[in-house]
KENUMI-833057 format. One record per residue (C-alpha): residue in three letters; x, y, z. Coordinates in pm, whole numbers. Example, Ala and Ser with C-alpha at 12.3 -4.5 7.8 and 13.67 -1.06 7.14 Angstrom:
2
<site Ala,<1230,-450,780>>;
<site Ser,<1367,-106,714>>;
# end
This chain:
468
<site Unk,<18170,6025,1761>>;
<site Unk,<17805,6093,1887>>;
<site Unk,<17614,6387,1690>>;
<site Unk,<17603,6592,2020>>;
<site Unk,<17992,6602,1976>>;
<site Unk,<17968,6667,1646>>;
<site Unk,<17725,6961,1651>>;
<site Unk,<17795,7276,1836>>;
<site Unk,<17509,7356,2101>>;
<site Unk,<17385,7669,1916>>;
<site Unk,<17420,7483,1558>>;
<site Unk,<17046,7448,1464>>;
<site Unk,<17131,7462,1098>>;
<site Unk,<17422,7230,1096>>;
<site Unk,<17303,6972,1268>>;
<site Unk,<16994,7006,1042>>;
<site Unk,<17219,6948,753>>;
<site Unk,<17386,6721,942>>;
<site Unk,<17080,6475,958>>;
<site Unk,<17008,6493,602>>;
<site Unk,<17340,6387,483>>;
<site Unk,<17288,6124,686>>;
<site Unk,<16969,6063,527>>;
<site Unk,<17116,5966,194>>;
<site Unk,<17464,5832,313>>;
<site Unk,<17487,5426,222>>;
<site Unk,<17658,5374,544>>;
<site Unk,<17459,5260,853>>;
<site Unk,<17186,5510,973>>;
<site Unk,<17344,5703,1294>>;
<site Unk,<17169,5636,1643>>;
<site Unk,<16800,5844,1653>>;
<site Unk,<16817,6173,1783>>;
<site Unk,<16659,6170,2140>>;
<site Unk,<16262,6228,2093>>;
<site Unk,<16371,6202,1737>>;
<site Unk,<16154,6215,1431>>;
<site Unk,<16453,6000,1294>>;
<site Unk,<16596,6160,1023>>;
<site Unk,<16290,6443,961>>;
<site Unk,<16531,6745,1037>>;
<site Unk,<16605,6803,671>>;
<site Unk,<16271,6765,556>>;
<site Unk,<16106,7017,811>>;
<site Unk,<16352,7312,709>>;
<site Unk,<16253,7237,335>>;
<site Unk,<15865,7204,416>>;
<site Unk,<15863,7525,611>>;
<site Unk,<16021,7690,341>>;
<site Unk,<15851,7613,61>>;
<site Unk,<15519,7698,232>>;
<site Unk,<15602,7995,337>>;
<site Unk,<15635,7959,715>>;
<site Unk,<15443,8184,931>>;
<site Unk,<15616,8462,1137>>;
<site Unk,<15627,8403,1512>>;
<site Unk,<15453,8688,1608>>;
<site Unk,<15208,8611,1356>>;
<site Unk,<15121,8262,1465>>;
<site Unk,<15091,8292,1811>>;
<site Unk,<14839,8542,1747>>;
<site Unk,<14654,8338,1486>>;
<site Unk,<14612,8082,1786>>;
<site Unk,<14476,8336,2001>>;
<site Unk,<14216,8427,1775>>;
<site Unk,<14186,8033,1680>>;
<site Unk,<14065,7971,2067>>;
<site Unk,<13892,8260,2128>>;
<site Unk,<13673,8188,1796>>;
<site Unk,<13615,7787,2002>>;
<site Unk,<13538,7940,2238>>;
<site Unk,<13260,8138,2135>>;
<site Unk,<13162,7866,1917>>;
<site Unk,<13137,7522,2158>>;
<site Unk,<12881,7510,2388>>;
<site Unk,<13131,7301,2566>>;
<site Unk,<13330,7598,2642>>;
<site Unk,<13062,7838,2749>>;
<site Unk,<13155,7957,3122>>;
<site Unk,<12924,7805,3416>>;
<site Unk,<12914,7773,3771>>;
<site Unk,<13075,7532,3980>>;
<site Unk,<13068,7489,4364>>;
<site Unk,<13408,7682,4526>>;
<site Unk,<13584,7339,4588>>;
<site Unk,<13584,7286,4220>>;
<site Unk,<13687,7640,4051>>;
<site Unk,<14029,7614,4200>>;
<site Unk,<14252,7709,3885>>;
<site Unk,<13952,7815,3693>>;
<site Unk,<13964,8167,3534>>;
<site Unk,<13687,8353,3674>>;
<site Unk,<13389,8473,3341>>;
<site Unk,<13217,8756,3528>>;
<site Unk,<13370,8970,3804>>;
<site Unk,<13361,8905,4150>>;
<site Unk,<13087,9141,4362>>;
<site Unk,<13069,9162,4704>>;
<site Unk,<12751,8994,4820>>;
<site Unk,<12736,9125,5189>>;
<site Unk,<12968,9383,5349>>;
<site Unk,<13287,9275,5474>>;
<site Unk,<13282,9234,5762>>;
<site Unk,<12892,9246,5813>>;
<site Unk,<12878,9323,6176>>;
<site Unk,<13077,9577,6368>>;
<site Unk,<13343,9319,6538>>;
<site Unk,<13588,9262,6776>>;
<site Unk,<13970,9293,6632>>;
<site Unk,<14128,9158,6974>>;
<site Unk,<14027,9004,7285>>;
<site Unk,<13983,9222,7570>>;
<site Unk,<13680,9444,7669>>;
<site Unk,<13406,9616,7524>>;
<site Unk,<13403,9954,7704>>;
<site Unk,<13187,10244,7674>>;
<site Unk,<13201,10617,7763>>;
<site Unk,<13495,10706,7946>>;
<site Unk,<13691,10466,8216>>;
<site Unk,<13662,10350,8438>>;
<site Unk,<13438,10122,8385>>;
<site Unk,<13192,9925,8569>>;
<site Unk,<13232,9525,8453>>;
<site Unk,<12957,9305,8392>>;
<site Unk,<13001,9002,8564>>;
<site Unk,<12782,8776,8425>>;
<site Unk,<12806,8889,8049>>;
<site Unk,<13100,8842,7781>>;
<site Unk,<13070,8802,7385>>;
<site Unk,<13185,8523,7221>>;
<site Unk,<13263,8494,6838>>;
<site Unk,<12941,8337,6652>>;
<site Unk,<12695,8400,6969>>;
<site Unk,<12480,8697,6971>>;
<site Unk,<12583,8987,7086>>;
<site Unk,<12558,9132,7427>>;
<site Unk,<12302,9400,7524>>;
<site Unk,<12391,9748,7460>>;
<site Unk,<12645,9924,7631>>;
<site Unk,<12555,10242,7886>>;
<site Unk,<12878,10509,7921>>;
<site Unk,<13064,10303,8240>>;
<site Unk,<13026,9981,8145>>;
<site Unk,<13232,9710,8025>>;
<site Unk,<13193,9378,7913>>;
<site Unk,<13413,9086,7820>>;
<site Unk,<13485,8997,7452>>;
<site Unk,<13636,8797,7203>>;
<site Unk,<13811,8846,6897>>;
<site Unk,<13563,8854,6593>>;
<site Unk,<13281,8920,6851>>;
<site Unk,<12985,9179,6777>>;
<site Unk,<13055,9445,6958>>;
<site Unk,<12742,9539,7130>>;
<site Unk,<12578,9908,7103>>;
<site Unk,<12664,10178,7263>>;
<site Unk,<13068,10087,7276>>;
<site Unk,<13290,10323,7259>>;
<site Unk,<13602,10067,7135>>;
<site Unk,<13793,9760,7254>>;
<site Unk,<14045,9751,7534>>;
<site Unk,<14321,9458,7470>>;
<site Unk,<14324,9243,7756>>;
<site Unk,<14694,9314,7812>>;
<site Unk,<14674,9669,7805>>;
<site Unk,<14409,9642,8086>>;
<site Unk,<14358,9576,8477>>;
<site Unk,<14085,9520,8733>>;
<site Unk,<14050,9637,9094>>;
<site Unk,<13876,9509,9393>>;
<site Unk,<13577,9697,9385>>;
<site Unk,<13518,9504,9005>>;
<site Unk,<13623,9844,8764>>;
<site Unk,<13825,9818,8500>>;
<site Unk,<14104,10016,8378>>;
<site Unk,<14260,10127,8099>>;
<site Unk,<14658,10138,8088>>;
<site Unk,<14679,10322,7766>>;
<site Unk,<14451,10598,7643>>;
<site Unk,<14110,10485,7474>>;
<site Unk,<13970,10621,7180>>;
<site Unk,<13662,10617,7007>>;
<site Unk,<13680,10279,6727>>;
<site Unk,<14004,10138,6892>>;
<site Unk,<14013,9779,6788>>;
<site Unk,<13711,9750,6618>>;
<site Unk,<13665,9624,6305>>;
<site Unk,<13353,9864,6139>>;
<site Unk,<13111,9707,5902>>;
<site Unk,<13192,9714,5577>>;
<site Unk,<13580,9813,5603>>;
<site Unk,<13668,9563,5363>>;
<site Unk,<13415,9649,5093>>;
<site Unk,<13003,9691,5049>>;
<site Unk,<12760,9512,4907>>;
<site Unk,<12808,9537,4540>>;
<site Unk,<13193,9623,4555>>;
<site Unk,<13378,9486,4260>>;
<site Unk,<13596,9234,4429>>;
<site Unk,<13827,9114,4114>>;
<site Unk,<13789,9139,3729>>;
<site Unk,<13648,8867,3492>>;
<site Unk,<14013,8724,3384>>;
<site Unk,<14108,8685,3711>>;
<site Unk,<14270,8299,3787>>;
<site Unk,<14125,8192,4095>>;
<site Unk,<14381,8084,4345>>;
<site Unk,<14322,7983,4707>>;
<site Unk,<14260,8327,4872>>;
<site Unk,<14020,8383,4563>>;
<site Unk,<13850,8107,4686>>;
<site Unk,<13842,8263,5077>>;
<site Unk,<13741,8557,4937>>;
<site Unk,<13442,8420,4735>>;
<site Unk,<13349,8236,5076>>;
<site Unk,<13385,8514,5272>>;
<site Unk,<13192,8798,5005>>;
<site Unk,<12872,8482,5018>>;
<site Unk,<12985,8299,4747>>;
<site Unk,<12897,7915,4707>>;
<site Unk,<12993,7905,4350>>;
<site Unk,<13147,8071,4099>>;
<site Unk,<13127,8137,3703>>;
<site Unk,<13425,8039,3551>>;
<site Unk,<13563,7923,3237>>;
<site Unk,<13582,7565,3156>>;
<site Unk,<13903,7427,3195>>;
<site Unk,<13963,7298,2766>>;
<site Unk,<14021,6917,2769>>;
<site Unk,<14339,6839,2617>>;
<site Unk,<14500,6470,2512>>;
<site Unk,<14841,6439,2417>>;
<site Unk,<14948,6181,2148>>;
<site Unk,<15302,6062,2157>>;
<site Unk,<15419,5946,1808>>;
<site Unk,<15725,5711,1752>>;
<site Unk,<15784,5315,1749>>;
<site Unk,<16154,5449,1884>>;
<site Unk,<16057,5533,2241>>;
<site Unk,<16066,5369,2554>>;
<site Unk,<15862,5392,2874>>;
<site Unk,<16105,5304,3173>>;
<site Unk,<16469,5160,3166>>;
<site Unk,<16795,5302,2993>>;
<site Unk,<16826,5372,2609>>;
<site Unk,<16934,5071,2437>>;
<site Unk,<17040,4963,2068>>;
<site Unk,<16821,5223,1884>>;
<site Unk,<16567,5289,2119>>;
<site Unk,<16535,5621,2358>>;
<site Unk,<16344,5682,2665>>;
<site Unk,<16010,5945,2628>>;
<site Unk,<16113,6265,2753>>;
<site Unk,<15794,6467,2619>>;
<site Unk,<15537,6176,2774>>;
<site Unk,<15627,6308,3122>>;
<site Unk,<15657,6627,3046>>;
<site Unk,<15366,6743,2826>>;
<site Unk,<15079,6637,3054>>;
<site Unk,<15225,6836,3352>>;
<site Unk,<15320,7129,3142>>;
<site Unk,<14962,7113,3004>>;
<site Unk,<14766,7166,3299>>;
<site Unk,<15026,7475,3431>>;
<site Unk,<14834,7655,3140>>;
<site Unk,<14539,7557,3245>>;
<site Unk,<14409,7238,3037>>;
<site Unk,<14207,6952,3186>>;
<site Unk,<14460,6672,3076>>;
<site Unk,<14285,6357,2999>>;
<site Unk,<14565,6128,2916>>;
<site Unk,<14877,6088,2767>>;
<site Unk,<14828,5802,2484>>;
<site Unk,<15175,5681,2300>>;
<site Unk,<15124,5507,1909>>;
<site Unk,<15368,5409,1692>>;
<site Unk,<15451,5532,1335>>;
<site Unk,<15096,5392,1236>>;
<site Unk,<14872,5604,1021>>;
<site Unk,<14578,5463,1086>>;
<site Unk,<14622,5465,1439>>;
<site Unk,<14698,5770,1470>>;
<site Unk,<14356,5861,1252>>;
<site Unk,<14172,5638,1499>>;
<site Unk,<14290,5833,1798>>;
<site Unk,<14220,6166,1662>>;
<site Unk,<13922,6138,1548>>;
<site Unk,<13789,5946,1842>>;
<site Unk,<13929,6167,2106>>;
<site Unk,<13703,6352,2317>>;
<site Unk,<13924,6628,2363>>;
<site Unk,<13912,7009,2262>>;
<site Unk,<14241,7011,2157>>;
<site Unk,<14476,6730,2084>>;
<site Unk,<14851,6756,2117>>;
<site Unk,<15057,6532,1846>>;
<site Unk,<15459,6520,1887>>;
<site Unk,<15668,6425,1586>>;
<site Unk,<15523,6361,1250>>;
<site Unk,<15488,6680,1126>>;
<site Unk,<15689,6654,813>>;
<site Unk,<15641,6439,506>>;
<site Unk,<15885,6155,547>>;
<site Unk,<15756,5767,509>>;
<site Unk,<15645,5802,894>>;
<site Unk,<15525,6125,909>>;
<site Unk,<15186,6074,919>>;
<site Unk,<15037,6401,1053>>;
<site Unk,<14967,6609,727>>;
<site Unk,<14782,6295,591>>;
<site Unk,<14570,6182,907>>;
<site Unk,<14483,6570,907>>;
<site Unk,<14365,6585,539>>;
<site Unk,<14158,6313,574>>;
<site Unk,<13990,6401,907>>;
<site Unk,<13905,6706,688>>;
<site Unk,<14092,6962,908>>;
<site Unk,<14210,7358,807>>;
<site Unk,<14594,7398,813>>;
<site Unk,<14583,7724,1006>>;
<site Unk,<14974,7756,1042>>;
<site Unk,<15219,7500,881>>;
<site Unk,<15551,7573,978>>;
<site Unk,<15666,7874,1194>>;
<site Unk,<15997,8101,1147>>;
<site Unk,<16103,8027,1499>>;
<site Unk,<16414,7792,1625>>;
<site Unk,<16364,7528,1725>>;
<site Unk,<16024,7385,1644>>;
<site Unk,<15962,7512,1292>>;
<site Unk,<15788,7255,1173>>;
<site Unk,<15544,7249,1438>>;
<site Unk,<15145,7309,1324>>;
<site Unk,<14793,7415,1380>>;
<site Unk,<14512,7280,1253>>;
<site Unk,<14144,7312,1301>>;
<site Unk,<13910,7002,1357>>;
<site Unk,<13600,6992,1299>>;
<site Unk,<13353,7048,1560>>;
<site Unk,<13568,7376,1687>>;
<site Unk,<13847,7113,1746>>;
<site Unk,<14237,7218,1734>>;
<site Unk,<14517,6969,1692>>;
<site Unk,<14850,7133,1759>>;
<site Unk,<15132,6918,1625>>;
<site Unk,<15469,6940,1838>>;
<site Unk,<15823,6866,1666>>;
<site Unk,<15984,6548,1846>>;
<site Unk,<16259,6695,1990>>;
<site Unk,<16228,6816,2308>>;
<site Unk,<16339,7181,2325>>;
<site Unk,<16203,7200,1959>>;
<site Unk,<15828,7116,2144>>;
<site Unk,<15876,7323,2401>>;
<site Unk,<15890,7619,2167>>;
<site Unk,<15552,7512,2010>>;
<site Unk,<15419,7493,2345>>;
<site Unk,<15513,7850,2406>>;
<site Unk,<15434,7923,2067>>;
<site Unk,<15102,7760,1994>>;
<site Unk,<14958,7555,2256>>;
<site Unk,<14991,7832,2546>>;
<site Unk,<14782,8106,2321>>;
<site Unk,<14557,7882,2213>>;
<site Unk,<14459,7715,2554>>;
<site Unk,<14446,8059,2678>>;
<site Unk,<14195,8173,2509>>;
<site Unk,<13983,7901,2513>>;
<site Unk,<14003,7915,2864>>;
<site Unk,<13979,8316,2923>>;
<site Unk,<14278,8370,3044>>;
<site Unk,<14396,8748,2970>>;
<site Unk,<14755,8745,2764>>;
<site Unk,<15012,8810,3060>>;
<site Unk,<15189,9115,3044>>;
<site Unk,<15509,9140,2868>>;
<site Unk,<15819,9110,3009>>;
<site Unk,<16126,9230,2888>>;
<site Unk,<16460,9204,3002>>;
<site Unk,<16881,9317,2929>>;
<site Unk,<17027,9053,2804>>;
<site Unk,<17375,8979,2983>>;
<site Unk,<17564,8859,2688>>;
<site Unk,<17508,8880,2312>>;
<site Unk,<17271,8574,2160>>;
<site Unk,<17379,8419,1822>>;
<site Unk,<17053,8468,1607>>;
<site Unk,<16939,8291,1305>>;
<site Unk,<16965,8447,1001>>;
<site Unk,<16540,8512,917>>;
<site Unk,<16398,8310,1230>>;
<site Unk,<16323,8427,1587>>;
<site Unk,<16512,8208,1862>>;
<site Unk,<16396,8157,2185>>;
<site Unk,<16663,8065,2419>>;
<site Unk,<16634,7940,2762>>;
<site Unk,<16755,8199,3022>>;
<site Unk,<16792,8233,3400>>;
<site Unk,<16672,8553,3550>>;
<site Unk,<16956,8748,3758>>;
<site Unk,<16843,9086,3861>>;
<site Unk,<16683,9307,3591>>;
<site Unk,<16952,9094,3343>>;
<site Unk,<16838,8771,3123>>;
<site Unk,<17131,8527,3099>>;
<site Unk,<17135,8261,2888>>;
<site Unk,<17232,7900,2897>>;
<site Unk,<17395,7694,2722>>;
<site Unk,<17269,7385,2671>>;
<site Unk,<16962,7490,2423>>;
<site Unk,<16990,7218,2142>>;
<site Unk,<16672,7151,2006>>;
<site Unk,<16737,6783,2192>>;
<site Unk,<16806,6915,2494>>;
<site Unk,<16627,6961,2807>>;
<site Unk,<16873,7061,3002>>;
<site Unk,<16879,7433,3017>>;
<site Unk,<16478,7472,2986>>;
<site Unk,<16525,7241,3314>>;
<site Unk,<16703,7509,3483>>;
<site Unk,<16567,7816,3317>>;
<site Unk,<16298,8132,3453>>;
<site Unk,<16193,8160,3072>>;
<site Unk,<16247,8211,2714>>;
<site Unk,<16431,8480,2598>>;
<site Unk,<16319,8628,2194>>;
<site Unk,<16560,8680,1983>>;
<site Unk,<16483,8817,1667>>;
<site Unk,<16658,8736,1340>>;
<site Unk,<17021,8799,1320>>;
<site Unk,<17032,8779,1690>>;
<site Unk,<17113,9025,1989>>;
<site Unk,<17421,9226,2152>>;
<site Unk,<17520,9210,2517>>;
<site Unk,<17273,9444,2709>>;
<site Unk,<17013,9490,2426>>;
<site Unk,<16654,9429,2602>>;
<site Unk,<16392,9162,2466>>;
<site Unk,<16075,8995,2558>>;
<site Unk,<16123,8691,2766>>;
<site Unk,<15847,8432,2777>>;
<site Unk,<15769,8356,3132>>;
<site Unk,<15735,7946,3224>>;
<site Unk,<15387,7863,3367>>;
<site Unk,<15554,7780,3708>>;
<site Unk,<15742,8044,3709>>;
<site Unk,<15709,8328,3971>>;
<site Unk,<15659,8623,3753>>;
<site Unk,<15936,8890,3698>>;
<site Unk,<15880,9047,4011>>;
<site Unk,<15865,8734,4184>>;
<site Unk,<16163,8579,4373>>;
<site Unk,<16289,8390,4040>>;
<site Unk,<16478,8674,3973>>;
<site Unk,<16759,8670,4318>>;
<site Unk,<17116,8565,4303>>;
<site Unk,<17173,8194,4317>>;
<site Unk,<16801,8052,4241>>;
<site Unk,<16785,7749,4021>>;
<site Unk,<16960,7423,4060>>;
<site Unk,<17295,7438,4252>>;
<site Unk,<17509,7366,3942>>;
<site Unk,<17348,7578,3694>>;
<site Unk,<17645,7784,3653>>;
<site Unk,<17770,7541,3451>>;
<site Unk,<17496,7614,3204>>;
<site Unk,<17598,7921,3126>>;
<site Unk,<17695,8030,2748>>;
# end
């Protein structure tokens, strides 16, 4: 019987306990747990315990203030400007100001005719406006002239008759089939903003029609906050790279994942580096990264292979959380480096990472990168949540109207709910009752709660089967 059919879904604890029987039992070891640390289950509830794990709360705000405080402190961090074709993601470190009025000539909204006075009106034959050649000569009361759309529209016009909603006669006049008034179809300097108009807020992420509106306000550059450069070390001689699972081994789910996930917050990835259970490999690649922050999975405990505590003592880092009250991924970790360096060590099993992702990686690349904390969500709940007893879950959950609804498959092994889930859902200690609201973590793909995440049937077409 395979542990997964052993242990319920929701049975953090016993399978915990599970793995450390299994620790000590003279039979054969059982199969590693996918992403597995092994047998480091037992170990990481004891370690987290004994040193007092941090709160949730509490540690994802100490790796807020952790990257803000890099910030400030690396030069490497500082905000500078970068042509528009390279800011694309950035978070923008001064606000935008307009650096010409938009638009900066009086223009054309339509083609048609530039008329003045009333009709109707005499035509120029030999004139007509074109967008990006200069303008005609200015307009006397009877006259019209040809014109395209984003045109100057010369001096003297009254407005802009659509071409459809005109006609011509034999004698050359034009005339007007609907009733012209003064600014019709005219685009006035400066409707969008003025020179000097706040455009967006420092904070701001820029996303493609930032970038057209940087373009458009003059822009050829923009300040913005360095992206933080991030490298992600997968520990374990257990995994493979390609092929099926086979006598002991398991295939890398965070490899793939972490990178990806990585650069959705915002990091500059530079590679994703896998090392066995070898301490002084391990010391070797974290000290000679180049990276702001580095990104360890597995390890974190103190079994014969868990080489993170050591590696970090001897680089000569600060433990600034060891251990969080949070299923899964309490035994995850932050530590400062030196040289306003962070390592943030990840538990091995998947689900279990992606909670220190949520709980320590995204605050601290956020502020390193000056990203503003999003604003909270919260949603109802559809059905109750099983809690642990002094820990904060977070639960995958599908969004379905203003409800949360949870799913099922959230093992601390398991990918396959956070695969087909909108967020997160918090669930403080002792758990939560059918329609009882909490904060839901969005994913950094995600749409937002007002976004279209949240209609009937979104998600993958047999999610319903996920369902608790």
């Amino acid at each position: 019987m395979t542990m997964k059919e052993r242990v319920p879904d929701d049975g953090v604890d016993d399978a915990l306990a599970l793995v450390g029987r299994r620790r000590t039992d003279p039979a054969p070891p059982a199969p590693p747990v996918p992403q597995a640390e092994h047998a480091r289950h037992a170990e990481h509830t004891g370690r987290a315990e004994r040193h007092h794990a941090t709160p949730w709360p509490e540690a994802r705000a100490v790796a807020a203030r952790a990257g803000a405080e890099a910030a400030r402190a690396s030069a490497a961090l500082r905000p500078a400007p970068v042509p528009l074709d390279r800011a694309l993601g950035r978070v923008l470190a001064e606000p935008l100001h307009a650096l010409t009025d938009l638009p900066s000539f009086d223009s054309s909204a339509m083609d048609g005719w530039a008329v003045a006075g009333p009709g109707p009106w005499r035509i120029d034959p030999e004139g007509g406006v074109l967008a990006g050649h200069a303008g005609a000569a200015e307009l006397a009361d009877g006259d019209a002239v040809r014109i395209a759309t984003g045109a100057r529209v010369p001096a003297g016009a009254t407005g802009v008759v659509r071409s459809e909603h005109a006609r011509t006669d034999t004698d050359g006049r034009l005339h007007a089939l609907r009733p012209v008034v003064p600014g019709q179809d005219v685009r006035p300097r400066g409707q969008e903003c003025r020179t000097g108009d706040r455009l967006l807020p420092a904070g701001s992420t820029v996303s493609p029609a930032v970038l057209g509106l940087a373009a458009a306000a003059g822009y050829d550059e923009l300040t913005v906050h360095p992206r933080p450069r991030v490298e992600v070390l997968v520990l374990g001689d257990e995994l493979l790279t390609s092929g099926l699972p086979h006598e002991g081994l398991i295939r890398d789910a965070l490899g793939p994942m972490l990178g990806p996930w990585l650069s959705a917050l915002g990091a500059e990835v530079l590679a994703t580096r896998r090392i066995g259970d070898d301490a002084e490999a391990l010391y070797a690649a974290v000290t000679g990264s180049a990276a702001e922050v580095v990104i360890t999975t597995g390890g974190t405990a103190a079994g014969p292979v868990d080489h993170v505590h050591p590696v970090l003592a001897k680089v000569g880092a600060t433990l600034l959380v060891d251990g969080v009250k949070v299923r899964p991924g309490h035994p995850m970790l932050l530590a400062a480096l030196p040289g306003a360096r962070h390592l943030v060590g990840l538990p091995g099993n998947p689900l279990a990472a992606v909670s220190g992702l949520l709980t320590l990686a995204a605050p601290l690349l956020r502020a390193r990168s000056g990203r503003p904390a999003p604003s909270p969500y919260r949603g109802e709940v559809r059905e109750g949540i099983q809690g642990h007893p002094y820990d904060t879950r977070l639960v995958p959950v599908v969004r379905r109207g203003a409800e949360a609804v949870p799913l099922r498959y959230h093992g601390p092994a398991m990918l396959r709910g956070i695969a087909a889930a909108d967020g997160m859902a918090v669930v403080p200690p002792g758990g939560s009752a059918a329609g009882q609201t909490l904060d839901v973590l969005d994913l950094p793909w995600s749409t937002g709660p007002a976004g279209p995440l949240g209609a009937p049937g979104d998600g993958t077409a047999d999610e319903g089967a996920c369902f608790t």
